[in-house]
N, C-alpha and C positions, 0 to 999 in steps of 0.2 A: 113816424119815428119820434120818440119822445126827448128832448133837449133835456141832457141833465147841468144843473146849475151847482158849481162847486161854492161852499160857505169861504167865508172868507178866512176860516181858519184852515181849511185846505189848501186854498191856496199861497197862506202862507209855507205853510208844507213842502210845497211842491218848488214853492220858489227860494225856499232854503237848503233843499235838495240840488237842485241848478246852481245855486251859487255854493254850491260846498265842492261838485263835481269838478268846476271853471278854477276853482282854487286848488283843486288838487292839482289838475292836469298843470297849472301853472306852478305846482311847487314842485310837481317832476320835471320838469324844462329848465326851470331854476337852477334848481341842486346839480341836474347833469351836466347844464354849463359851467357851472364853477369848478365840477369836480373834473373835467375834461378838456376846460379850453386852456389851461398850462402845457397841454400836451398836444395841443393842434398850435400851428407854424406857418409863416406866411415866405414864400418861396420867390426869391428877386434877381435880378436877373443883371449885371451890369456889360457893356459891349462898345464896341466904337464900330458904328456907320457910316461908311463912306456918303458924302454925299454929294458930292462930285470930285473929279477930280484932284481940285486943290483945298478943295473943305471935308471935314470927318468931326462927328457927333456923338460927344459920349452918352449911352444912353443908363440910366440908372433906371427901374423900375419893378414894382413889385406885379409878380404872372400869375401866380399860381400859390396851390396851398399843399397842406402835408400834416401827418402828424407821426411823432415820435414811438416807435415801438421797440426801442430798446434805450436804456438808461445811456449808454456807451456811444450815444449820437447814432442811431440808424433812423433814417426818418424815410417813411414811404410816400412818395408821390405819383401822377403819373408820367408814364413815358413822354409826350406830347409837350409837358411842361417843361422839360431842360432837354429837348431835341438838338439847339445847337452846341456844337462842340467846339466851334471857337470863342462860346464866350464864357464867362464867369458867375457862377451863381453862389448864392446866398441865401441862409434860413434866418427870420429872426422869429423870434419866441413872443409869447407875449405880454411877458415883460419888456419887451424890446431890445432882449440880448441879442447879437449878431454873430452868425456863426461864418466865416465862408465854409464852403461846400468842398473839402479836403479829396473827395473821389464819387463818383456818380457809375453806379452800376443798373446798365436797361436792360429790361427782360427782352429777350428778342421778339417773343409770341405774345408777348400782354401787353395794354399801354401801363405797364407800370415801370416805376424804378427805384431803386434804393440810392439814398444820399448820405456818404457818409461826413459828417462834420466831429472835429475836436472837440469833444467834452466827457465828462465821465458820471454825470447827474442832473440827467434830463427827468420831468415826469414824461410817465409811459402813461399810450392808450390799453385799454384794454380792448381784448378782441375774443370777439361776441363770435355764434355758427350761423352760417349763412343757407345750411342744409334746408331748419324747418322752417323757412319765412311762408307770412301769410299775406295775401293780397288784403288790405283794410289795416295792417299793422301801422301803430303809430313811428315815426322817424323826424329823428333832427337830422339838421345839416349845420355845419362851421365852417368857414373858410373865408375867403379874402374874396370877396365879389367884386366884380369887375376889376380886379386887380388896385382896387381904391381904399376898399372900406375892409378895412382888416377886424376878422372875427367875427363876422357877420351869421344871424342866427336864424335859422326859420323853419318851421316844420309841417309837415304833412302826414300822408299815407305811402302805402306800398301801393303803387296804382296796376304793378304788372310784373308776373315772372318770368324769367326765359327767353327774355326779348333778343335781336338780332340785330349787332349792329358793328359796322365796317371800322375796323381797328387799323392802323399802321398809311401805307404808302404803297403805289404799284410801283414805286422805284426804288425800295427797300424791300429785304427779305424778311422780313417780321409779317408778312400780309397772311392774315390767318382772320378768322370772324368771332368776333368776341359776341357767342350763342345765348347765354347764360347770363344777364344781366337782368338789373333790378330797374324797375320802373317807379320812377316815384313824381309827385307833384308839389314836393317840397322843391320852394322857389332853387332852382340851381344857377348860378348865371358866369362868364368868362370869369376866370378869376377862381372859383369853386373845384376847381380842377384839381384833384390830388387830392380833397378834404376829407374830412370820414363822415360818413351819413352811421347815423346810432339809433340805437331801439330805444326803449324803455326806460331799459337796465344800466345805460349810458356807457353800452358797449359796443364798437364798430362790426357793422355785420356789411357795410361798402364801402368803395373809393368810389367819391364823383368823380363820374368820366368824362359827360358829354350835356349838352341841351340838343334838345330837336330843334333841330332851325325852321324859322317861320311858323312855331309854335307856342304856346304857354302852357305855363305848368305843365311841363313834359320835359323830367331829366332822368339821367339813365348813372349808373354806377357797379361797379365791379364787386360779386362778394365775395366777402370777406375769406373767404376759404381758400378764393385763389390767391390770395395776398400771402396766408399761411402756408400754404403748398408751397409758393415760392421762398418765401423764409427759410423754409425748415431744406431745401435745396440749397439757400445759398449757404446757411450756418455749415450745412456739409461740407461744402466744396471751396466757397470762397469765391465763386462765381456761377452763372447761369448754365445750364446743360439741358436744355430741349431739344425735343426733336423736332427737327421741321420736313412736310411735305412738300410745302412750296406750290399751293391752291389758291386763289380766292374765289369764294364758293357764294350762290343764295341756298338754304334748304328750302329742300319743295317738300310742304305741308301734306299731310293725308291729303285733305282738302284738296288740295293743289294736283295732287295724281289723280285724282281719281277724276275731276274735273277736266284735264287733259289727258288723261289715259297714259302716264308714264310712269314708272315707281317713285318713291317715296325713298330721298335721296340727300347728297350735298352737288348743285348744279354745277359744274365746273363752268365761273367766267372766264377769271385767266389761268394762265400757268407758268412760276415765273424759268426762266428759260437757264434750264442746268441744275436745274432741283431736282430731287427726288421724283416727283411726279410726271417731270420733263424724261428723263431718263425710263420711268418703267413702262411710259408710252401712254399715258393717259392726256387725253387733249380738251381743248375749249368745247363744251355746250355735252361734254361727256355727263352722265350722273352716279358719281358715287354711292354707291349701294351698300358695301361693305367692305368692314376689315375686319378681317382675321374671323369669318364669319359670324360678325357682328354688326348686326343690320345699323344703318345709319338713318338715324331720326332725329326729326325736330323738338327733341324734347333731351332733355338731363346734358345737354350743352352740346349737341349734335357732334358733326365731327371732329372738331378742338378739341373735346373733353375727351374722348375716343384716342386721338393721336396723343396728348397728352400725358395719357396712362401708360403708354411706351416708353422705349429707352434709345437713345442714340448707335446708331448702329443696327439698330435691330431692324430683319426680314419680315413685310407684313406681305399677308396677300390680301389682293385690292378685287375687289368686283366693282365692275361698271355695266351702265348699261349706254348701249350706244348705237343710233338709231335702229332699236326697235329689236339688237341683239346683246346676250349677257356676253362679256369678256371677260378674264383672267389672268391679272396683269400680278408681278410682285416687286413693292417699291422697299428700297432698303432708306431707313429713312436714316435724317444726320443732322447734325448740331444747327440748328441756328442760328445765322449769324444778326449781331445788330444791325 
C-alpha cells in the first residue's frame, strides 16, 4: 500500500473545512438557545413537611422544568413533576418572572400535564413532528438539571426509536406503558424533567421524561405529537377524556415469540381491579393479541397507541391468547381517571 502525503496546503484545507463545520454546528446551538430558552421554564415546588410531631419544614425548591406553548400561560410539563396535590407549585421564566401555578391539569394515560399560570404574554415554543425522526438526528435539551442549575444546555443524537418504558403507578389508574419514546444521549438529568428536547430547527419534537437508572448517556422523552394530540383534546374540551383499559403490559417482540413459541403481543402483568380489562375477563400473564382486529405489535406505539385512537365508551373486541388457546373476550372501554 502506498502512503499518500497531503502538502501542506491541503491540509490547510482540510483543517479550515473542520473548523468552519465546528462553527456552524456551534452557531446552530447558539441561535436556538437564544431564540427558545425565553420560552422554556423552571417548575418549583413550595410545601410544609411534617417532621415530627411537634416540628414542620417549609420546603421551597426548584423540580422540575417546562416550556410554554401558548402565549395565555399554558405551560407543558410532566405528570411526575407536580404529582403532589397538597402542595403548591410555581413557574419562573427566565428572566426570573414568578408565576404561581393558578390550575394543573394531568393527563391520566401520559406522564404529562398542563400548568396553567396568570398571564397573557409569554413567548411560545414552537412544536416541531415527531412522526419522521431519524436515529443519528441532531437534538438539544434545556431545562433545570438537578433541580440546581436553571437552563442548562447540552446536546446529542437520537440514539433510539420506539423505546418501552413504565409510565405512572400500580396504585394509580394512569398505569398504561409509554411504547413510543425517543432515545437520546443528550446529557438528561433529575431536574430535566418536563423540558423540550429540539431538533435543528429549534423546534420541540419531545418532553424529557426519564434517565435510565444506573446508566449514562441514556435519557428517554415523549414526542412531540403526543403533547399535540393532547392539546388539541384539551383546547376542545377543557379537560382530559381518554380511554382507559386498565393493563400494565411488557410487549413481546417478534423475536421474543418466536423464541418462546408464543404470539406476538402486549403480556398482560397486571390488571388493575375494576377496569375495563378486569370486567371483560382478561387476566395476569394473558397476551393481548388484538383489537378490533388489529394485531398488536411492538412497533408505532404498540397497545397505547391502539387504545388511544378510541373513544370513551366505546365496545372493542379483545383477542387474547391464553395458555396455548385464542379467546374472545369485549372490553367496553371508559374514561381515565387521574
Amino acid at each position: 500500500m502506498t502512503n499518500r502525503w497531503f502538502s501542506p496546503q491541503e491540509n490547510n484545507t482540510t483543517s479550515q473545512i473542520v473548523e468552519q463545520k465546528i462553527l456552524n454546528e456551534e452557531s446552530v446551538v447558539i441561535d436556538i438557545v437564544e431564540r427558545i430558552s425565553p420560552a422554556v421554564v423552571t417548575v418549583g415546588i413550595s410545601k410544609t413537611q411534617k417532621i415530627n410531631i411537634f416540628n414542620s419544614q417549609k420546603i421551597e425548591q426548584d423540580i422540575g422544568s417546562g416550556f410554554v406553548v401558548d402565549k395565555n400561560g399554558l405551560v407543558i410539563t410532566n405528570k411526575h413533576v407536580v404529582t403532589d396535590r397538597q402542595a403548591k407549585y410555581r413557574v419562573v421564566t427566565a428572566d426570573n418572572e414568578t408565576y404561581e401555578v393558578a390550575k394543573i391539569y394531568r393527563d391520566p394515560t401520559n406522564d404529562l400535564a398542563i400548568l396553567k399560570i396568570d398571564t397573557n404574554d409569554l413567548p411560545m415554543a414552537a412544536l416541531g413532528d415527531s412522526s419522521n425522526l431519524k436515529v443519528g438526528q441532531f437534538v438539544i435539551a434545556i431545562g433545570t438539571a438537578l433541580g440546581e442549575f436553571r437552563h442548562t444546555v447540552t446536546t446529542g443524537v437520537i440514539s433510539g426509536l420506539g423505546r418501552g418504558i413504565t409510565a405512572g403507578s400500580p396504585f394509580e389508574g394512569y398505569i398504561e406503558q409509554l411504547d413510543n419514546v425517543i432515545q437520546t444521549d443528550a446529557a438528561i438529568n433529575l431536574g430535566n424533567s418536563g423540558g423540550p428536547l429540539l431538533n435543528s430547527l429549534g423546534q420541540v419534537i419531545g418532553v424529557n421524561v426519564a434517565v435510565a437508572q444506573g446508566a449514562q448517556n441514556i435519557g428517554f422523552a415523549i414526542p412531540i405529537n403526543t403533547v399535540k394530540d393532547m392539546l388539541q383534546n384539551f383546547r376542545q374540551t377543557g379537560e382530559f377524556s381518554r380511554p382507559f383499559l386498565g393493563v400494565r403490559y411488557a410487549m413481546v417482540t417478534k423475536e421474543a415469540a418466536i423464541l418462546n413459541e408464543i404470539p406476538e403481543g402486549a403480556y398482560v402483568v397486571e390488571i388493575i381491579s375494576g377496569s375495563p380489562a378486569d370486567k371483560a375477563g382478561i387476566k395476569k400473564e394473558d397476551i393481548i393479541t388484538e383489537l378490533d382486529n388489529q394485531k398488536v405489535k411492538n412497533t408505532k406505539g404498540g397497545l397505547a397507541a391502539i387504545i388511544g385512537k378510541k373513544k370513551v365508551g366505546e365496545k372493542i373486541n379483545v383477542k387474547i391468547w391464553r395458555n396455548g388457546e385464542t379467546i374472545k373476550l369485549i372490553a367496553e372501554l371508559r374514561e381515565a381517571e387521574e
